[in-house]
C-alpha positions as CSV (number, residue, x, y, z in Angstrom):
1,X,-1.2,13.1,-13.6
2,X,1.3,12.3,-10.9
3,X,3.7,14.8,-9.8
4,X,7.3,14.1,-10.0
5,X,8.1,13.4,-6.6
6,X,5.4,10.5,-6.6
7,X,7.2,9.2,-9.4
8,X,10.6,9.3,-7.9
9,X,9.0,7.9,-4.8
10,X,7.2,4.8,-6.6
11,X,10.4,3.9,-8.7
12,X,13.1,4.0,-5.4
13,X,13.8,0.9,-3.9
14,X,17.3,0.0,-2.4
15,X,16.6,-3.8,-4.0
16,X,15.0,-2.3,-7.5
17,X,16.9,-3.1,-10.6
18,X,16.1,-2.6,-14.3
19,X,14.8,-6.5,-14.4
20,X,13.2,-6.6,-11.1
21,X,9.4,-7.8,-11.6
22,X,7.1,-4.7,-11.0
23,X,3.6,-5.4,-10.8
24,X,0.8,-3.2,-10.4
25,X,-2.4,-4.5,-9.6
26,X,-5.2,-3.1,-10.9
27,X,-8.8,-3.6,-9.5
28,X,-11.9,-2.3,-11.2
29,X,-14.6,-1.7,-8.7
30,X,-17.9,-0.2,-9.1
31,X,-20.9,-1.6,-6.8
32,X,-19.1,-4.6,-5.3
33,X,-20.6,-5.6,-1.7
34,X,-18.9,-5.1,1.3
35,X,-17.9,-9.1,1.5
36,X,-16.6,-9.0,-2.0
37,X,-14.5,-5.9,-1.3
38,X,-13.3,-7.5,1.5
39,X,-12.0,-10.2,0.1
40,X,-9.9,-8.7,-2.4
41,X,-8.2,-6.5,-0.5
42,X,-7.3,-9.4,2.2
43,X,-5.5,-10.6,-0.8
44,X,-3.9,-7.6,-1.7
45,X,-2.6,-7.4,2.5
46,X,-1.4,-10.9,1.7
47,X,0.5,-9.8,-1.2
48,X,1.9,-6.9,0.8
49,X,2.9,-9.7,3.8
50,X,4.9,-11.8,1.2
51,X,6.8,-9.1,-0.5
52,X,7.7,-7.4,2.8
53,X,9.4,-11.0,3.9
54,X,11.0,-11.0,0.8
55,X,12.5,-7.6,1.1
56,X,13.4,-8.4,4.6
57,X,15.3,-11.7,4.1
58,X,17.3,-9.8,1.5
59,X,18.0,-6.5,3.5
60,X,18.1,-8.3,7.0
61,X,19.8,-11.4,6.1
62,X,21.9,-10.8,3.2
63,X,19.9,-13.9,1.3
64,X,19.4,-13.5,-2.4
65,X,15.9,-14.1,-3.7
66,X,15.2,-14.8,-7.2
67,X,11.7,-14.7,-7.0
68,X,11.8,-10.8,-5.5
69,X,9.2,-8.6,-6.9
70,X,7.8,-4.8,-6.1
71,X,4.4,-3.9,-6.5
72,X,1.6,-1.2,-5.5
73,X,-1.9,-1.6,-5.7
74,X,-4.5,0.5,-7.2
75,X,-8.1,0.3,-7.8
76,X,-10.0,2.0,-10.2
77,X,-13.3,3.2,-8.9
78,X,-16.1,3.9,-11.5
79,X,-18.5,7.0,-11.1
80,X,-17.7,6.9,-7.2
81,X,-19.7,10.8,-6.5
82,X,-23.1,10.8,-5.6
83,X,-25.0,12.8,-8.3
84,X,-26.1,15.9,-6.1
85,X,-24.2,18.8,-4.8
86,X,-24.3,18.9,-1.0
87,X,-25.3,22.2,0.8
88,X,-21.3,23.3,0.4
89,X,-21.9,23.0,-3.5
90,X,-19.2,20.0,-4.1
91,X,-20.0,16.5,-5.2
92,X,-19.7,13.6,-1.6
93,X,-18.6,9.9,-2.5
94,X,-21.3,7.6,-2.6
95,X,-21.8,5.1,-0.2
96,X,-19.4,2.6,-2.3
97,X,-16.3,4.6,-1.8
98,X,-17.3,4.7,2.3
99,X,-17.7,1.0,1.9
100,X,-14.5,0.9,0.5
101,X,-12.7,2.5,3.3
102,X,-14.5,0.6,5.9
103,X,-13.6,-3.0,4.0
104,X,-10.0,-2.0,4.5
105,X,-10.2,-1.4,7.7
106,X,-12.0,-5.2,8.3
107,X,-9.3,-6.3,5.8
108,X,-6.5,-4.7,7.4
109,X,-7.9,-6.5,11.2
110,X,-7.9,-9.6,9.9
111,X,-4.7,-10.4,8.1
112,X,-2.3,-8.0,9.1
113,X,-3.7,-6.2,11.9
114,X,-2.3,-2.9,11.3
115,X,-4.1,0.0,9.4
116,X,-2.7,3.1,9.0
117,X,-4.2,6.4,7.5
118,X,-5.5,7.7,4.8
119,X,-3.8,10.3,2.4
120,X,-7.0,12.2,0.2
121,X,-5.9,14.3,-2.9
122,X,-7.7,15.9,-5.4
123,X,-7.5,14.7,-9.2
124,X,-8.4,16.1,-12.5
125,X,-10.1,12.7,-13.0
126,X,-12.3,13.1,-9.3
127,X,-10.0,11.6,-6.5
128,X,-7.9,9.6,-4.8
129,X,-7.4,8.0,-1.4
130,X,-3.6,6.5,-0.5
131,X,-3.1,4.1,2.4
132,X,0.1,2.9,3.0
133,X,0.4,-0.7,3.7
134,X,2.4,-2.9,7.0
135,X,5.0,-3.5,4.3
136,X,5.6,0.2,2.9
137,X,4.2,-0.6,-0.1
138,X,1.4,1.5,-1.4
139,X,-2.7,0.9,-1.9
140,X,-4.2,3.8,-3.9
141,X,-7.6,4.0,-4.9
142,X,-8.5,6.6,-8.0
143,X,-12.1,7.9,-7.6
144,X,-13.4,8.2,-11.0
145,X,-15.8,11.5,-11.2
146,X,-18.1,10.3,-14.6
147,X,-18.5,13.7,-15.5
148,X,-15.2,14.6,-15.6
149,X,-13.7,11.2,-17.3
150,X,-15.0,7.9,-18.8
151,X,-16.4,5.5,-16.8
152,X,-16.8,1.8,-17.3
153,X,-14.1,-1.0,-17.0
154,X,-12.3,-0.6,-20.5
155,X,-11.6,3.0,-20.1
156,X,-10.5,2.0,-16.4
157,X,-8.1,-0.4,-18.2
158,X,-7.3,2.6,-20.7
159,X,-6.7,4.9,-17.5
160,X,-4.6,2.8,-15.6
161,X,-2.5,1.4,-18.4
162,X,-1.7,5.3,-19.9
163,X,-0.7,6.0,-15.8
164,X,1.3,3.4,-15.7
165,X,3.0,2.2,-18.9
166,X,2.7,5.5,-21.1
167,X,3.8,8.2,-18.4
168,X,5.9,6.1,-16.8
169,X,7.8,4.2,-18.9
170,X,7.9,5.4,-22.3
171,X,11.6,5.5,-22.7
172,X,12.9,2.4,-20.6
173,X,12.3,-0.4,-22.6
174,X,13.7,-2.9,-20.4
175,X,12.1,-1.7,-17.7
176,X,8.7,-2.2,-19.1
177,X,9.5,-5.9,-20.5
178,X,10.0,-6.3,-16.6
179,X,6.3,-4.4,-15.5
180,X,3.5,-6.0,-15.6
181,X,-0.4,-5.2,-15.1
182,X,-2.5,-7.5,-12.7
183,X,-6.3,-7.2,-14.0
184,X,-8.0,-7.5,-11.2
185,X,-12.1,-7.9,-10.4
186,X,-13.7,-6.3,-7.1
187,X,-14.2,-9.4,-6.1
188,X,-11.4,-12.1,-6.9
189,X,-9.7,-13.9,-3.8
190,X,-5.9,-15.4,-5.0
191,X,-2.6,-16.1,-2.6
192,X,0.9,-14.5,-3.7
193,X,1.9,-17.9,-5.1
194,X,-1.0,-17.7,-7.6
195,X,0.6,-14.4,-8.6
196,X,4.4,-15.4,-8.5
197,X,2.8,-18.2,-11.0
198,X,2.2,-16.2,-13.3
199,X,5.1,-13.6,-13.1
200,X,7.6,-17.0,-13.8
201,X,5.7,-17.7,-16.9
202,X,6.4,-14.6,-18.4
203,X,9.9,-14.4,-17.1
204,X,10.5,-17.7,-19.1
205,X,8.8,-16.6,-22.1
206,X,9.8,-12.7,-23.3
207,X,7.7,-13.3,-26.2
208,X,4.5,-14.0,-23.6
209,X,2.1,-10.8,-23.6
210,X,-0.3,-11.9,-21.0
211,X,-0.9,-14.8,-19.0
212,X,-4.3,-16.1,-16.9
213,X,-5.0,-18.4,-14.2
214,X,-7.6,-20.8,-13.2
215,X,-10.7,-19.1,-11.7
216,X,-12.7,-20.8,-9.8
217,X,-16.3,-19.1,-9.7
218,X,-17.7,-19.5,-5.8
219,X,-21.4,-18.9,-3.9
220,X,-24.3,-21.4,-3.7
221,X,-27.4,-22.4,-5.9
222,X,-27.9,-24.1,-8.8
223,X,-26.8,-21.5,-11.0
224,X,-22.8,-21.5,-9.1
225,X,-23.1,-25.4,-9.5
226,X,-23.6,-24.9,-13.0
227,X,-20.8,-22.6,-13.5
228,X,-18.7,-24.3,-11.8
229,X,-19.2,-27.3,-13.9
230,X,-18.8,-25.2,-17.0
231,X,-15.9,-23.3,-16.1
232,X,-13.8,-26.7,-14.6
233,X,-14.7,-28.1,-18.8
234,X,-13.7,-24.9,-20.1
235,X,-10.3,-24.8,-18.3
236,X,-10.0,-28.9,-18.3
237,X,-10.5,-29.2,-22.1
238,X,-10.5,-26.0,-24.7
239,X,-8.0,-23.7,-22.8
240,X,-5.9,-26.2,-22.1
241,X,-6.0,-27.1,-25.7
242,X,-6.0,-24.0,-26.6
243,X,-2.8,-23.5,-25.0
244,X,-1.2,-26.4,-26.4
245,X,-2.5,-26.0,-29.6
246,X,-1.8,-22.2,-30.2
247,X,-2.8,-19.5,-27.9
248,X,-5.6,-18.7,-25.5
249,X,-7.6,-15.7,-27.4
250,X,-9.2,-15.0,-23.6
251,X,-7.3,-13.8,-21.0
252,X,-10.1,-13.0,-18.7
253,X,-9.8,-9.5,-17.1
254,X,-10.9,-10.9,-13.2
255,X,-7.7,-12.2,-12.9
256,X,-4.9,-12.0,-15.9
257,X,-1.2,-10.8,-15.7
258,X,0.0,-8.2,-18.8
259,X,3.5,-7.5,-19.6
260,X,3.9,-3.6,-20.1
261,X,6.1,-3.3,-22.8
262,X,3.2,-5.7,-25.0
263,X,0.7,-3.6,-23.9
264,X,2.7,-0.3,-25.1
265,X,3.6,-1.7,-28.3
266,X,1.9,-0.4,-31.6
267,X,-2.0,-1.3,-32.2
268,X,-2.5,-2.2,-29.1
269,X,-3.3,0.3,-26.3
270,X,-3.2,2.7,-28.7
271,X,-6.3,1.0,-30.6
272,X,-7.3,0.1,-27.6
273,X,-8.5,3.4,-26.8
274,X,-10.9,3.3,-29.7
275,X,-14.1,4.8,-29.6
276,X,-17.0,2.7,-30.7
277,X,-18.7,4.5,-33.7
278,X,-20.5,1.2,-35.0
279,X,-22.7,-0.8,-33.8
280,X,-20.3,-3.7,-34.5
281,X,-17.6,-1.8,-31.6
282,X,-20.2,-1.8,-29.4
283,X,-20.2,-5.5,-29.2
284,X,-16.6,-6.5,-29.5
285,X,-15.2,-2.7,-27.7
286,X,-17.1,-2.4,-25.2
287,X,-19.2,-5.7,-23.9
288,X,-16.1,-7.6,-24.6
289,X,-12.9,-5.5,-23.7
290,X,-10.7,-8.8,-21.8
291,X,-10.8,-10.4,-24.9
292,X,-10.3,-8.0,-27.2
293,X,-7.5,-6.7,-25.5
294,X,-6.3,-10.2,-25.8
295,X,-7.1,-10.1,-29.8
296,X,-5.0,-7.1,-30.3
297,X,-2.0,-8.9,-28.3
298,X,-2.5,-12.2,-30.9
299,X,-2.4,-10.0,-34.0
300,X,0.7,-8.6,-32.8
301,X,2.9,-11.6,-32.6
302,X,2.2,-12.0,-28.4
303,X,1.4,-15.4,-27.1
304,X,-1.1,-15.5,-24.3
305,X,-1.1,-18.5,-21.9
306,X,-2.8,-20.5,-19.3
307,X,-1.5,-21.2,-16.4
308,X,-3.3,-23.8,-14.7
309,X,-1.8,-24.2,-11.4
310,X,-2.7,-20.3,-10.3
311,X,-5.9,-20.4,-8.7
312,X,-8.3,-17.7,-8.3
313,X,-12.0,-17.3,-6.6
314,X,-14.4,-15.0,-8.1
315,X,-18.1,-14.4,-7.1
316,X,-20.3,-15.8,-10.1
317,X,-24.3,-14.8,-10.4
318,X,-26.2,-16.6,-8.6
319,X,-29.2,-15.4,-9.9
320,X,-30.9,-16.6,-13.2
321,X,-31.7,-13.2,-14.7
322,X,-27.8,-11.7,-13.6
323,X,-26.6,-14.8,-15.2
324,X,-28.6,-14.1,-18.7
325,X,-27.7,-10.8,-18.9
326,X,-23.8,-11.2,-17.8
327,X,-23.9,-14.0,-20.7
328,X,-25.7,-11.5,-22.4
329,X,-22.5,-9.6,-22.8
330,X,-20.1,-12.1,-23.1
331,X,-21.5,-14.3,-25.9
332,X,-21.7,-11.6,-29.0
333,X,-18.4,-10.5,-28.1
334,X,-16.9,-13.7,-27.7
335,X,-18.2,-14.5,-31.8
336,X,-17.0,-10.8,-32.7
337,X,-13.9,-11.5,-31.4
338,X,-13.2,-14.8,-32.9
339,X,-14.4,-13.6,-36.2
340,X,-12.4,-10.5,-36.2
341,X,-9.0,-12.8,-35.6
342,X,-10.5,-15.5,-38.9
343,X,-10.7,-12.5,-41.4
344,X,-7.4,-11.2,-40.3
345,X,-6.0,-15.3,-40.3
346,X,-3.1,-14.0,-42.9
347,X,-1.4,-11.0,-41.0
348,X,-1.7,-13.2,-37.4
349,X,-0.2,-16.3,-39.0
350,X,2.9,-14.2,-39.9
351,X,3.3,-12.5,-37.1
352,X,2.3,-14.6,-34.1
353,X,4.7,-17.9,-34.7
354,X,1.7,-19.7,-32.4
355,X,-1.1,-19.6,-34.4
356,X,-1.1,-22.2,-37.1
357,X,-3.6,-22.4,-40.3
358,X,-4.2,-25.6,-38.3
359,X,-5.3,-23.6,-35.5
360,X,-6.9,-21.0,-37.1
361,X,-9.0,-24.1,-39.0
362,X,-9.5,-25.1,-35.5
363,X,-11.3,-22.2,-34.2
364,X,-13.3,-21.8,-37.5
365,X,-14.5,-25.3,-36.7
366,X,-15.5,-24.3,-33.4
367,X,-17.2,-21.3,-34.9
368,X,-18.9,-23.0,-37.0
369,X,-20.1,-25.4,-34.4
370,X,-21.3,-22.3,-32.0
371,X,-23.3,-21.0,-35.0
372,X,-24.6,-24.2,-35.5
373,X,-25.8,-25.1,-31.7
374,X,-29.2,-23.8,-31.0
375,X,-30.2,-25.3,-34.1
376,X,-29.0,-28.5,-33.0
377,X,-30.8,-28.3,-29.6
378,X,-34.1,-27.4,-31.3
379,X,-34.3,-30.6,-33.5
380,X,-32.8,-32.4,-30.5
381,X,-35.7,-31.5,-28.3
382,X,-38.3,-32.5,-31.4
383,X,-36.3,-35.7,-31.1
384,X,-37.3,-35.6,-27.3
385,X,-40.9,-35.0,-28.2
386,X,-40.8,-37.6,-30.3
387,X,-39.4,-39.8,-27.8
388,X,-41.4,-39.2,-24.7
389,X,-44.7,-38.2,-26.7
390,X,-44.7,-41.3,-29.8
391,X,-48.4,-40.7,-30.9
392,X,-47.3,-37.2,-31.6
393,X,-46.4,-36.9,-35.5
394,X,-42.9,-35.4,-36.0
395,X,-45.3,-32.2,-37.6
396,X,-46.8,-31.5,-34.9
397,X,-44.1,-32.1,-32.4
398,X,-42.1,-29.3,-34.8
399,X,-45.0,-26.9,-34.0
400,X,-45.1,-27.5,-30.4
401,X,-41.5,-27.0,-30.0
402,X,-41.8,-23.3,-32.1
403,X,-44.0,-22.1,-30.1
404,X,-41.7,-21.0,-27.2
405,X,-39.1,-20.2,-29.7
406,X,-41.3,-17.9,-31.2
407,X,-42.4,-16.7,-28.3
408,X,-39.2,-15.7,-27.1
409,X,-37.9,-14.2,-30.2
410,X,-41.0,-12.2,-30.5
411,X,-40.5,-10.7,-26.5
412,X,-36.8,-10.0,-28.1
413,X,-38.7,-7.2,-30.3
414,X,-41.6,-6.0,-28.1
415,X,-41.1,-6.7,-24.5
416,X,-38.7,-5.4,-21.9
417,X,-35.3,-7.5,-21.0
418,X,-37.4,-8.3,-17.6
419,X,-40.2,-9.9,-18.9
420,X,-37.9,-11.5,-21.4
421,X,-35.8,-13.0,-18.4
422,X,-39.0,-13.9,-16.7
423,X,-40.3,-16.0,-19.9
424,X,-36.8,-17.8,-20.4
425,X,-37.0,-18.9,-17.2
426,X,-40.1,-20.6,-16.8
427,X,-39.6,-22.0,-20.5
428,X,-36.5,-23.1,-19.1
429,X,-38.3,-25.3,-16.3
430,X,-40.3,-27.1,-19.0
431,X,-37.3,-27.6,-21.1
432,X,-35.3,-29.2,-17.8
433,X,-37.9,-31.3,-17.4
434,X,-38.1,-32.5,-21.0
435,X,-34.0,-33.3,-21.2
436,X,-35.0,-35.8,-17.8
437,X,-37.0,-37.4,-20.2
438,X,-34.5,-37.6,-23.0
439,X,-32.0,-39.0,-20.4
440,X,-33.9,-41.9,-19.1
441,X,-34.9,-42.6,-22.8
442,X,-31.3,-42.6,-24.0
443,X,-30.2,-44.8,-21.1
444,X,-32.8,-47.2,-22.2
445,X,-32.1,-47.2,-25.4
446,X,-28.5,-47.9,-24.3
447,X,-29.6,-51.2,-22.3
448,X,-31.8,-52.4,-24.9
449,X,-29.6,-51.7,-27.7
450,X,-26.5,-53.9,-26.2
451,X,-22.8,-52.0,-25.8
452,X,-22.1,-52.3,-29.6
453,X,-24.7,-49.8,-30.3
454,X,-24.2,-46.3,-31.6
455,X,-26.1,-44.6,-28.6
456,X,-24.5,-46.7,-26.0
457,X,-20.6,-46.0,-27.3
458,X,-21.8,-42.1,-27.7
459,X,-22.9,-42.0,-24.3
460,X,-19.7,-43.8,-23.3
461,X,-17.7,-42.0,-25.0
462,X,-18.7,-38.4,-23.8
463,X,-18.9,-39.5,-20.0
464,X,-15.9,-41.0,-20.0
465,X,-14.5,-37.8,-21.2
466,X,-15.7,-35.4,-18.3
467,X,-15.2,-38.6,-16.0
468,X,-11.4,-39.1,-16.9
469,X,-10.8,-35.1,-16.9
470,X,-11.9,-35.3,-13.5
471,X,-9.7,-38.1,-12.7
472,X,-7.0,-36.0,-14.0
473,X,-7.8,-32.6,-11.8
474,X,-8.6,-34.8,-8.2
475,X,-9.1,-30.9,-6.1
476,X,-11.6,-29.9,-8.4
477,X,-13.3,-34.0,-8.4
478,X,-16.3,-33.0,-7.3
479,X,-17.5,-30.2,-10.0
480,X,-18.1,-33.3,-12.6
481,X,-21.2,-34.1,-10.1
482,X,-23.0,-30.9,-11.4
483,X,-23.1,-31.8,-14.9
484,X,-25.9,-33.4,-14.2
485,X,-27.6,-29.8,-13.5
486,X,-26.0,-28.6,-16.7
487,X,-27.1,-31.5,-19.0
488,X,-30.6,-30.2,-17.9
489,X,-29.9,-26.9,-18.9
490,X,-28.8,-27.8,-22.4
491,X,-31.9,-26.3,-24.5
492,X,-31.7,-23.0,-22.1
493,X,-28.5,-22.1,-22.3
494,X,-27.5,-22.9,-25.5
495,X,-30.8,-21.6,-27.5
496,X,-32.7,-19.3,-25.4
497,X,-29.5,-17.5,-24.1
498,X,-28.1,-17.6,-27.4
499,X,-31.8,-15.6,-29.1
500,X,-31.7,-13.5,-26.1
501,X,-27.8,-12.4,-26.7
502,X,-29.0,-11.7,-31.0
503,X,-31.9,-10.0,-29.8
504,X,-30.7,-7.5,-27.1
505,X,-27.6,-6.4,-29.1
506,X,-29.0,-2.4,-28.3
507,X,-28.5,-2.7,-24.6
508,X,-24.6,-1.9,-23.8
509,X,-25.5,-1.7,-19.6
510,X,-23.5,-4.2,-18.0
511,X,-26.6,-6.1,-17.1
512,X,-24.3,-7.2,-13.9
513,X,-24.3,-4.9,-10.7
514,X,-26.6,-2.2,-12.3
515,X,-28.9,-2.0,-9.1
516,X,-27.8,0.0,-6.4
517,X,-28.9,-2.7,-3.8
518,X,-27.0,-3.8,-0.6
519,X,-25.5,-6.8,-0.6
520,X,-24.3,-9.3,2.2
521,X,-22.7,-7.5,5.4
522,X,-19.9,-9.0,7.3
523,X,-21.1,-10.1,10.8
524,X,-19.7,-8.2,14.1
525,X,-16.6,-10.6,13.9
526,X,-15.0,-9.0,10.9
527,X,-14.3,-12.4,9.8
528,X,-15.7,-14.3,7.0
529,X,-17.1,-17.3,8.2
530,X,-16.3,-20.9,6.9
531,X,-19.1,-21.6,4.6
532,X,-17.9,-22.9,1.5
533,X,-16.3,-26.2,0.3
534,X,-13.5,-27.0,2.4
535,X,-12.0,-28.6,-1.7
536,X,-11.0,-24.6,-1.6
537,X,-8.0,-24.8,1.3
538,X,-6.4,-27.4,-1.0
539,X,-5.6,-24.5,-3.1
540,X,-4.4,-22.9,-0.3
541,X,-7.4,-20.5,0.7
542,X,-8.1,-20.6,4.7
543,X,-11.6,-20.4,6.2
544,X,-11.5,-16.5,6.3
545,X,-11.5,-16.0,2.5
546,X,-14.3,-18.1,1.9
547,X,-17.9,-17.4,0.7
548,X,-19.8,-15.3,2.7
549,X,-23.6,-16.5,0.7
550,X,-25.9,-18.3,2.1
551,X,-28.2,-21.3,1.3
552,X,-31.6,-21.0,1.4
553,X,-34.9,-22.1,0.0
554,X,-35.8,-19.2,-1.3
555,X,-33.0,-18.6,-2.8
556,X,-32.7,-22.2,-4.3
557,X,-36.2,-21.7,-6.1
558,X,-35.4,-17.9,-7.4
């Protein structure tokens, strides 16, 4: 725990009233690459830049600014000790935690060109390393020693939220209406008017527990194409409904503001602190914390929100196998989730004004529809078969399909998540190939059948959908392009993924980041060159925050 005179020093501030924004940001970290590091804490600099000019204007030139905020920055670093003794019998930081301290150097060169030293201090929890930033405000990071607390990113969340909100501000109520918690990834990229955003939202709204932005998932490939596809739908069409419907149950955890005093109120971080003694917690506790964080806020009466104009980047897997297993994580716990707010539909009716019994019918019917998917696919893709292959009989075309279902179901029981991975993916290929064919059929069967038919107004209909919704969001234009790539991945990622989630519901490893392998380095410059879209500076990111990854053959194939 802090001792008192860090707490007097964090809460002193010449400008600091009892309704003066406070945010902490919170990063999780754990074996982000030197780039991805990097970026985040050029943000955090930028942060510090736009606070000090605040502070100044008001101190220097007598100017009142409503928008004035304080805020330190901490990051929470998971099992950050090597696991050997060195020849002094104490534990060394791994080569993460160097990494860590080199990035802010490179951070601190290119934005504000200042860095100043480091203050190390031993915790009960491992350790912690202070810098103090250009603008006097504070960057702390808390070196988690696994054998001497929990690791993992909920009880991160658990630690910094008990640091912050319990110990802190148990007895000034409107002092923690006025705090709030920015969940932070290793990795995200944002600008200080992304984050001001956010902090106006829940200024208007006291009621507001947490608030997200728009993330924007960044890298090359064909599997970052297909993200970014998905996630542009995703924020164009259900969480913007979501928000105007009700509320958004998923504030995601890479880049969400909390209010404090929500956080602090009854079953939520207190039951957030749970530990998982069924198998059921596992799922919904554990490989799903953001949004069951997020759950606990709805069944209190909190409103979460989207906020569409605060833009975030975020590094997404670019590989097929990271991409299965993250998914892997998020798609159980997604259902848990959403189930465990439907059976408790009568308490959060009463207390959350937002949700509706229309909304709640809502999300049953998207339940319903989820459950109902990979079923759909399969007799979709006998339809193909049928299609491309008509001296097959619909019999035999059944068979041919269950054959790599069962295949893959039975690798679920006896193979390891490797081969697994390796057998979705070339199934995957076939199946691409077969929804070609079920494209050109239906487009013929759309020029045959006239415009009056029922294939050629359904085909209409849904492309003029994603067409218009691009219309709608011009910056973001070019992500309806890829939908071509994720049309072809229909049967994959909708069955396959979905039998590979049901069948690996033992494995609780993050299935993200679990090898210790080094990642990109930043070249002799200490500057990130301009390699991705240049659609990015229109939400006000420069050439020095963008992505660092390469194109490549090789790459494009894997």
């Amino acid at each position: 725990m802090p001792d008192e005179n860090d707490e007097q020093n964090n809460s002193w501030s010449k400008l600091r009233e009892d309704d003066t924004p406070l945010i902490y940001m919170c990063a999780t970290m754990w074996h982000e690459s030197e780039v991805e590091m990097v970026q985040i804490l050029k943000s955090i600099f930028r942060q510090d830049y736009d606070q000090c000019a605040r502070k100044h204007v008001q101190l220097g030139l007598g100017i009142e600014d409503p928008d004035y905020y304080e805020f330190e920055a901490h990051i929470f670093f998971d099992d950050a000790f090597e696991s050997q003794k060195d020849i002094n019998g104490t534990y060394k930081v791994n080569s993460y935690v160097k990494q860590l301290i080199s990035s802010v150097e490179t951070a601190a060169r290119s934005v504000a060109g200042i860095s100043k030293a480091i203050v190390r201090t031993n915790t009960p929890y491992g350790g912690r390393l202070e810098w103090r930033l250009p603008g006097e405000n504070k960057l702390i990071a808390h070196l988690k020693d696994k054998t001497k607390i929990r690791h993992r990113k909920r009880w991160s969340q658990v630690m910094y939220m008990y640091y912050f909100l319990a110990h802190k501000l148990a007895k000034k109520r409107k002092v923690a209406e006025n705090t709030f918690l920015l969940a932070l990834d290793g990795d995200v990229d944002f600008q200080p008017k992304a984050v001001q955003l956010l902090v106006d939202r829940m200024r208007k709204n006291p009621n507001l527990g947490a608030a997200c932005g728009r993330i924007h998932p960044i890298g090359t490939g064909p599997m970052v194409w297909y993200q970014q596809f998905e996630y542009a739908v995703s924020h164009w069409l259900q969480k913007a409904a979501e928000n105007i419907m009700g509320c958004v149950l998923c504030s995601p955890g890479c880049f969400s503001l909390f209010r404090g005093s929500a956080l602090m109120d009854d079953n939520v971080m207190a039951k957030y602190t749970t530990l998982p003694t069924e198998p059921r917690h596992y799922v919904q506790y554990d490989q799903g914390e953001d949004r069951w964080l997020c759950t606990l806020l709805l069944q209190q009466g909190y409103k979460v929100e989207y906020v569409a104009a605060s833009d975030a980047l975020t590094y997404a897997p670019e590989g097929f196998y990271e991409f299965y297993n993250q998914r892997r994580r998020w798609s159980p716990s997604t259902m848990a989730n959403i189930i465990d707010l439907l059976m408790d539909w009568r308490n959060v009716t009463q207390k959350n004004e937002d949700i509706t019994k229309i909304y709640i019918l809502y999300q049953m019917f998207l339940m319903i529809c989820s459950i109902l998917t990979p079923g759909t696919i399969f007799l979709m893709i006998l339809g193909a078969i049928s299609m491309a292959f008509p001296t097959i009989p619909p019999f035999a075309g059944m068979l041919v399909n269950l054959i790599p279902v069962s295949g893959m179901i039975i690798l679920c029981f006896v193979a390891k998540p490797n081969i697994q991975l390796a057998y979705a993916a070339v199934v995957s290929i076939f199946y691409s190939l077969l929804m070609m064919v079920v494209l050109v059929g239906i487009l013929l069967e759309a020029v045959t059948a006239g415009l009056c038919s029922v294939t050629t107004l359904f085909l209409l209909f849904v492309v003029g959908v994603f067409f218009i919704s691009a219309v709608l969001h011009p910056q973001e234009f070019y992500c309806v392009l890829h939908g071509f790539l994720y049309f072809l991945s229909i049967p994959s990622m909708s069955m396959l993924l979905m039998i590979y989630s049901l069948g690996n519901l033992h494995v609780i490893s993050w299935g993200t980041r679990d090898t210790k392998k080094t990642a990109p380095q930043l070249e002799t410059n200490d500057r990130m060159p301009s390699r991705s879209p240049s659609f990015l500076k229109s939400f006000g990111f420069n050439g020095d925050e963008e992505s660092e990854y390469l194109f490549t053959c090789g790459k494009f194939i894997r």
